[in-house]
N, CA, C and O of each residue as an XYZ file, in Angstrom:
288
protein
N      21.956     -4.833     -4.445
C      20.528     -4.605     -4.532
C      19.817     -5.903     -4.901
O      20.362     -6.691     -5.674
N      18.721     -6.129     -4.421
C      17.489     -7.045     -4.692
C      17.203     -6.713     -5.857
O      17.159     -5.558     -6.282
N      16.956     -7.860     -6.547
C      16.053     -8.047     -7.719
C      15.085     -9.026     -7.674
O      14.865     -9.563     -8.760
N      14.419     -9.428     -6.699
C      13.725    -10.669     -6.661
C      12.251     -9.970     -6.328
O      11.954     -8.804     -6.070
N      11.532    -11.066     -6.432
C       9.998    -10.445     -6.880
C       9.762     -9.567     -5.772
O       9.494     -8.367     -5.708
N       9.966    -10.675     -4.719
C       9.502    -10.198     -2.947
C       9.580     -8.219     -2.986
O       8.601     -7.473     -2.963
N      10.572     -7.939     -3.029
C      11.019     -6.425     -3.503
C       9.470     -5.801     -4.557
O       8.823     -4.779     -4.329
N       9.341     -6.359     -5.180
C       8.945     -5.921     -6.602
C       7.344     -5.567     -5.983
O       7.385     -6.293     -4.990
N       6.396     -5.118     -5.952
C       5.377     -4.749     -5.086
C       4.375     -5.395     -6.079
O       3.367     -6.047     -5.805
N       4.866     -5.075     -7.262
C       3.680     -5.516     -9.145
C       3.120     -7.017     -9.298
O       2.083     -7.587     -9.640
N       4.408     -7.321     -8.845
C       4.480     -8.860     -9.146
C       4.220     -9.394     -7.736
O       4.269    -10.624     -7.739
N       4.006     -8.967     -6.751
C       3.579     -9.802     -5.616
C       2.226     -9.543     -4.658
O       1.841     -9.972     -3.569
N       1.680     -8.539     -5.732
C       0.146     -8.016     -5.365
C      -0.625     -9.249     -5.752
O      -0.360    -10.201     -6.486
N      -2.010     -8.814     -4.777
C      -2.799    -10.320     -4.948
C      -3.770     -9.899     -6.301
O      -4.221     -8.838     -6.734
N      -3.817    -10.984     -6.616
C      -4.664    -11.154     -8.044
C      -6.631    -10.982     -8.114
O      -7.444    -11.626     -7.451
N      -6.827    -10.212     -8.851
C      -8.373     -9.854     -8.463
C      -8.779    -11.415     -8.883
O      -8.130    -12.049     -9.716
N      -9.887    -11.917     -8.222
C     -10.806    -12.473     -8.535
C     -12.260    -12.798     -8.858
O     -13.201    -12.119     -8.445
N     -12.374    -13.805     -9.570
C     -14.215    -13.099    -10.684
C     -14.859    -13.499     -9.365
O     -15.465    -12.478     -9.038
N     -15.021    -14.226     -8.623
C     -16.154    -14.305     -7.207
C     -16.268    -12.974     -6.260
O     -17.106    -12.681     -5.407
N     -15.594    -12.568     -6.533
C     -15.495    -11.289     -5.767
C     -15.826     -9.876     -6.761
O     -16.214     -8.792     -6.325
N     -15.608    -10.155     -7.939
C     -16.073     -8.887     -8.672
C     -17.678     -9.782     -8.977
O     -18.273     -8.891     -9.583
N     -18.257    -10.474     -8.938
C     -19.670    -10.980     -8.933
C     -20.651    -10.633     -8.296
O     -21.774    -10.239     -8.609
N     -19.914    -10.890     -6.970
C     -20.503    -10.540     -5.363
C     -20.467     -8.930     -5.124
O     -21.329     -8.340     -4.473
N     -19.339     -8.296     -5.748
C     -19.917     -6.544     -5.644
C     -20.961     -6.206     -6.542
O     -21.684     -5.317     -6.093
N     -21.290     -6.649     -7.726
C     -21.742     -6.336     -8.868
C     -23.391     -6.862     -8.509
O     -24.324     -6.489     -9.219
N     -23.525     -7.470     -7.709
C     -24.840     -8.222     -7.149
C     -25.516     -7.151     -6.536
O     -26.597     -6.607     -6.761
N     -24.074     -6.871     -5.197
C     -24.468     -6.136     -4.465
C     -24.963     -4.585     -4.637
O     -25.976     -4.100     -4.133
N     -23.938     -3.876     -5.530
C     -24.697     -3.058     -6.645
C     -26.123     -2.919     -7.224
O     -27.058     -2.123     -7.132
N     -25.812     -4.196     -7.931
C     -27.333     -4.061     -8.323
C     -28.699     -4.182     -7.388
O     -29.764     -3.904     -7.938
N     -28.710     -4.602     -5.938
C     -29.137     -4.024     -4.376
C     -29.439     -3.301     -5.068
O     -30.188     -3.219     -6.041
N     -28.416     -2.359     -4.197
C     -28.759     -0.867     -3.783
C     -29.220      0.221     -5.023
O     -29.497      1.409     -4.855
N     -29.222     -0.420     -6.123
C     -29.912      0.298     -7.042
C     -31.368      0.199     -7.057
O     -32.073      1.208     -7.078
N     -31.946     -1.251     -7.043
C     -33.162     -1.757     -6.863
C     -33.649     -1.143     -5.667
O     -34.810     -0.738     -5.712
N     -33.000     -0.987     -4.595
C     -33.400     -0.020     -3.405
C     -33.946      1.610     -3.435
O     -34.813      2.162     -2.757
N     -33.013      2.156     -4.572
C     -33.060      3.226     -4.750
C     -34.407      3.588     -5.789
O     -34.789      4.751     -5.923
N     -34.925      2.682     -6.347
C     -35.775      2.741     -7.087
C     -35.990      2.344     -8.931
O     -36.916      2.279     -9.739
N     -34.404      2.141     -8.909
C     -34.577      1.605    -10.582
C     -35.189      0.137    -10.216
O     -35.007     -0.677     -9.310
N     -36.185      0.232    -11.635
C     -36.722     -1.021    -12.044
C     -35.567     -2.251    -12.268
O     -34.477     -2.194    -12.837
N     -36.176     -3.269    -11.660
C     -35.544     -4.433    -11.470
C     -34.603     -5.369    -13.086
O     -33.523     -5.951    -13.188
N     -35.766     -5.056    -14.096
C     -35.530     -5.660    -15.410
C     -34.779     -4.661    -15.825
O     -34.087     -5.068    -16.758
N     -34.558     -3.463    -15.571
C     -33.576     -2.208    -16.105
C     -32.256     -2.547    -15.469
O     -31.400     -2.626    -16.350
N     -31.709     -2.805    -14.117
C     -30.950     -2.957    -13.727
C     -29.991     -4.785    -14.441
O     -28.803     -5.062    -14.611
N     -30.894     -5.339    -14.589
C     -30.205     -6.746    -15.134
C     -29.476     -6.656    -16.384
O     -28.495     -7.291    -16.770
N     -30.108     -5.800    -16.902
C     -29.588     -5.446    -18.728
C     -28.509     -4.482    -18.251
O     -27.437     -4.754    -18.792
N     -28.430     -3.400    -17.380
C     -26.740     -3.036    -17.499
C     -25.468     -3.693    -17.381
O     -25.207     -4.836    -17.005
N     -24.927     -3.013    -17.665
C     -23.239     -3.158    -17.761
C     -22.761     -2.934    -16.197
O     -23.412     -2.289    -15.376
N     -21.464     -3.607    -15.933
C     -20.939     -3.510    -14.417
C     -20.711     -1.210    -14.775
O     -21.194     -0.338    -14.054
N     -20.158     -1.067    -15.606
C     -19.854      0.323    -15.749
C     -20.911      1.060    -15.872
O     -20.764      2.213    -15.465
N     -21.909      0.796    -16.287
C     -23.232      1.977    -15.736
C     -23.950      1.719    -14.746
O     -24.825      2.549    -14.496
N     -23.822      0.346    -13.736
C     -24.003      0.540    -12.395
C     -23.188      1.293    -11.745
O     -23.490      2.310    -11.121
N     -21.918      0.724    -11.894
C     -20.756      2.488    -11.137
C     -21.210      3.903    -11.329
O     -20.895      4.794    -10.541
N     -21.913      4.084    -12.327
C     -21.825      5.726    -13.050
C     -23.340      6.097    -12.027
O     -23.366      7.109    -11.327
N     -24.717      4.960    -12.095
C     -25.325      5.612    -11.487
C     -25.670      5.562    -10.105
O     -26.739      5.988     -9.668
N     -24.548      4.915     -9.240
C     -24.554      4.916     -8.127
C     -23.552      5.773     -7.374
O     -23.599      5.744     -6.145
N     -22.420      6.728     -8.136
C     -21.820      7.637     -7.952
C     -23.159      8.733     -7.394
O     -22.802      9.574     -6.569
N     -24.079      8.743     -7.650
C     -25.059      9.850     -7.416
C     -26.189      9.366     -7.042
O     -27.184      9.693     -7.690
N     -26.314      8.548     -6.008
C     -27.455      8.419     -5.563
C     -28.930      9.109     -5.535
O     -30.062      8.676     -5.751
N     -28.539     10.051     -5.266
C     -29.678     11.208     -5.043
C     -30.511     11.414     -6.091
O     -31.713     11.150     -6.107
N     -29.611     12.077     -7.321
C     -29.777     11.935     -8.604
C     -30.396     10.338     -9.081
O     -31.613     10.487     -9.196
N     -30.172      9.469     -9.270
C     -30.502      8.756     -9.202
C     -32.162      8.226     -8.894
O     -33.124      7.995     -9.627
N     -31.996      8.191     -7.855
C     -33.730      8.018     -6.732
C     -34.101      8.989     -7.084
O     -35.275      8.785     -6.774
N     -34.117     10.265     -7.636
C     -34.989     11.603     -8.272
C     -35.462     11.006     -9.891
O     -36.614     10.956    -10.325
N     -34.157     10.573    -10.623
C     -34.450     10.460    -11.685
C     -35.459      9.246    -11.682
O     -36.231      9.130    -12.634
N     -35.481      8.277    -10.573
C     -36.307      6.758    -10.800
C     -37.421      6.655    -10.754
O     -38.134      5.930    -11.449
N     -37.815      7.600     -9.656
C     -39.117      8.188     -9.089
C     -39.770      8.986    -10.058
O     -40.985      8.897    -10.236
N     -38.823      9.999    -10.895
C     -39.766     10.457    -12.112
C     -40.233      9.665    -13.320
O     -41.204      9.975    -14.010
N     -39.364      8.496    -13.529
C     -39.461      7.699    -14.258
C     -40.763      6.509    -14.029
O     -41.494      5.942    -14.840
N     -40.672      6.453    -12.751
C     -42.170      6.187    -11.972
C     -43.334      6.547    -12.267
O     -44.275      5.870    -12.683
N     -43.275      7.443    -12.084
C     -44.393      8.801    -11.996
C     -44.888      8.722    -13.736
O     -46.023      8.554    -14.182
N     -44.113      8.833    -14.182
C     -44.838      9.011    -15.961
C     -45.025      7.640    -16.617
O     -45.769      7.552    -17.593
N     -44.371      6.532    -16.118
C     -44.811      5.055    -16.464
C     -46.690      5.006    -15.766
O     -47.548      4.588    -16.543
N     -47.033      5.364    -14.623
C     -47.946      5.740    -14.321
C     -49.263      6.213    -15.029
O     -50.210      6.625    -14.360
């Protein structure tokens, strides 16, 4: 039997890199600004509550738009 890395799937996976978790996290913050959250709201989150509120778009653009509406 093999014991060498090649075999080993752990050790020969490619390695994440920060230019590429930057460039989603940008892009994220897009399609949020699209959806209607305020621009200065979106800069102050965390990469993990852009995930949480782009799981639900819909929700989302409902909640932004009401948030709209009463800044108003």
């Amino acid at each position: 039997m093999a014991t060498s890395t090649f075999r080993n799937k752990n050790k020969v996976r490619p390695i994440k890199q920060g230019a590429a978790k930057r460039q989603r996290i940008k892009a994220q913050k897009k399609r949020l600004v699209a959806l209607g959250v305020d621009a200065a709201t979106v800069e102050g989150m965390q990469s993990d509550q852009l995930r949480l509120l782009l799981k639900r778009p819909k929700v989302t653009a409902m909640a932004a738009a009401k948030m709209a509406a009463e800044e108003k």
